[in-house]
N, C-alpha and C positions, 0 to 999 in steps of 0.2 A: 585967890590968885593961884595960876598955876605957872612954875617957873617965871614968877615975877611979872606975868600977865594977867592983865583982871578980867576975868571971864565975867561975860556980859550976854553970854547963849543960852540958854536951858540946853540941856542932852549934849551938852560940851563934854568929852570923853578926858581922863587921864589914869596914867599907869602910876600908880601907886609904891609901883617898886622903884619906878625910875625918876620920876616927875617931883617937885616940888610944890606941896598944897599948902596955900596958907590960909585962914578964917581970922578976919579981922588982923592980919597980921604976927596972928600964932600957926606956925608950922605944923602941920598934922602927922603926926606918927603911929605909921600903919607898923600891928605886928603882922609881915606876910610870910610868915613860915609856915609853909605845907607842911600839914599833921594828920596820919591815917590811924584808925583805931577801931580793931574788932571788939563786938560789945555782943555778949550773950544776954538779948535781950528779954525778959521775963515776960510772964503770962501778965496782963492786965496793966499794962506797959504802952503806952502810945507812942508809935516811932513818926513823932514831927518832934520840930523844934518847940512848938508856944501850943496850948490847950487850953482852947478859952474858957473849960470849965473847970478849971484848973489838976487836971488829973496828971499822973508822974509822966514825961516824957524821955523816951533814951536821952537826949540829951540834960535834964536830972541827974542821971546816973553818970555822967562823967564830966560832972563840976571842976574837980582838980585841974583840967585840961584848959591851958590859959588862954588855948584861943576859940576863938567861937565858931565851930562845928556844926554841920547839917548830915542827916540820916541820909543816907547813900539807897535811894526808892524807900518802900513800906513792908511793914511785918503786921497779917492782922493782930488786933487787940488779945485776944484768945490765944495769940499763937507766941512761940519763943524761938528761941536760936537766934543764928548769926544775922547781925546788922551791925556795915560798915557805916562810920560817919569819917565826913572830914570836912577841912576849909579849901580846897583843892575843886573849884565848879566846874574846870572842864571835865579830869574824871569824870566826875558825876554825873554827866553830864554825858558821856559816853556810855557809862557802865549801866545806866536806865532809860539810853534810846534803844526803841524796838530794831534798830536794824544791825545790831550789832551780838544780839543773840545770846547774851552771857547768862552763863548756864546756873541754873539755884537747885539746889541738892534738898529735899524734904523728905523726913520718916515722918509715914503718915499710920495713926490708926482709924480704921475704918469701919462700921459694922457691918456682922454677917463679912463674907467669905466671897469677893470676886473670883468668877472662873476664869478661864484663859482668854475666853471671848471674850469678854469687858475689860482684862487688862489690855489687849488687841484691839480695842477701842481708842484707848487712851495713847497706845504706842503709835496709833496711825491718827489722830485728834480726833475730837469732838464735836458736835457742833453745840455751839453755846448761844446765848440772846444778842449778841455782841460779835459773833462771827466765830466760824471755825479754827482750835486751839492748831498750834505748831506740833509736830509728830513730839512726842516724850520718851523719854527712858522710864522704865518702870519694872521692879524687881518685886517680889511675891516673896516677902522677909519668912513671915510665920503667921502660925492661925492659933487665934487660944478659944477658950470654951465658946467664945459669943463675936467675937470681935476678927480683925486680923492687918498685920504692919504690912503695908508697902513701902519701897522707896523708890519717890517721883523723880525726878530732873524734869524741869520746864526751860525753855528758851525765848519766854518773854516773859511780861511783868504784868500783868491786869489783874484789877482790884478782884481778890476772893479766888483765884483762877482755879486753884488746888483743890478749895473745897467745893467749887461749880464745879469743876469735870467729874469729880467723886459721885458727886450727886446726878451727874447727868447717866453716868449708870448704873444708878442705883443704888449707893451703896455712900453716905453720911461720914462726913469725918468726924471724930470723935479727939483727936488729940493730932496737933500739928506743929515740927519741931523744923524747922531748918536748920542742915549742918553743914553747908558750903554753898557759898556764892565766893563766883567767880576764882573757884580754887581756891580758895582762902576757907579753913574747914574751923569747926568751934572748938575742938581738942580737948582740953581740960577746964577751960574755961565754967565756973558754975553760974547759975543764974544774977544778974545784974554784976556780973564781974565784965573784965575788961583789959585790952593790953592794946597796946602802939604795936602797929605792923613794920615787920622787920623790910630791910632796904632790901631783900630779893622778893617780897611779898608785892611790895607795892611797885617793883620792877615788870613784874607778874603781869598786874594787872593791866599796866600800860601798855604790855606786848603783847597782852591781849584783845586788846584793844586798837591795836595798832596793826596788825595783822590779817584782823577780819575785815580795815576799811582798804587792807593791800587787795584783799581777796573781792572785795565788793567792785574796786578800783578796776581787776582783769574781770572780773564778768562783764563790765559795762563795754570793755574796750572788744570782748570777743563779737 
């Protein structure tokens, strides 16, 4: 029953926060307290929620956390750094549609040594099996005996996308850390650690968010 009515529809909607759900007569009690939490998430680490062949999932790593959390998009397998989760869908929901652009910060190592020409590849896109990448940011860190760091900024989310553009000129990722999305940087945080995002972080992210659909909003009206 929902406020004392007995639902008799399938895809009958109810607000959780506001509504009265009862099951056989037992009231149901939703915890709906929005909870955000950066988690530096480790090498060999699956960022879903369930792993049907049961290997460790970010959410694993932050058991403690009473309410039941979803990985804010994916981090490959291979790779580590920051991933937001929360119970919070419309975020989410926003922060991983392509049209909204939010930006993911990667130190990459790559082998052999791109020239200027290839990182001018990457700053003007790609093209990849899947369609041509969004223009990148991309800084030229250091070069050591065999190898060499860049750091990417992308402004979409497609599976592998860091280590496909690498490889489309040429040049293998070797080691792939993210250390910001959406503003929100990994800091001190060490591998499988984790903290609750402070109330200007995740103010952040909404006016992030809220901003670029004001900016989407006047393009459409010009």
């Amino acid at each position: 029953m929902v406020n004392n009515r007995t639902v008799t529809e399938l895809g009958t909607k109810a607000d959780p926060e506001k509504d009265i759900i009862k099951v056989d007569g037992k009231r149901i009690l939703f915890d709906t307290q929005k909870v955000y939490i950066l988690l530096n998430k480790p090498k060999g680490c699956i960022s879903t929620a369930f792993d049907p062949q049961q290997r460790e999932t970010v959410v694993d790593l932050v058991k403690r956390v009473k309410q039941r959390v979803f990985p804010v998009g994916r981090l490959d397998f291979d790779a580590e750094g920051v991933i937001l989760l929360t119970n919070d869908g419309e975020l989410t929901n926003k922060l991983i549609h392509p049209k909204y652009k939010i930006p993911k910060k990667y130190l990459v190592k790559v082998s052999d040594a791109p020239d200027e020409k290839d990182i001018e590849k990457l700053r003007k896109g790609v093209h990849l099996e899947d369609g041509r990448t969004l223009p990148a940011d991309v800084k030229f860190i250091k070069k050591t005996e065999t190898n060499s760091w860049l750091e990417i900024t992308v402004y979409e989310g497609r599976n592998r996308l860091i280590k496909r553009m690498c490889f489309a000129i040429g040049h293998s990722v070797l080691k792939l850390k993210r250390i910001e999305f959406a503003g929100i940087k990994l800091g001190n945080l060490k591998p499988a650690e984790y903290r609750l995002l402070t109330k200007k972080e995740v103010d952040g992210l909404k006016n992030l968010t809220e901003e670029t659909r004001r900016v989407k909003e006047a393009e459409k009206g010009r």
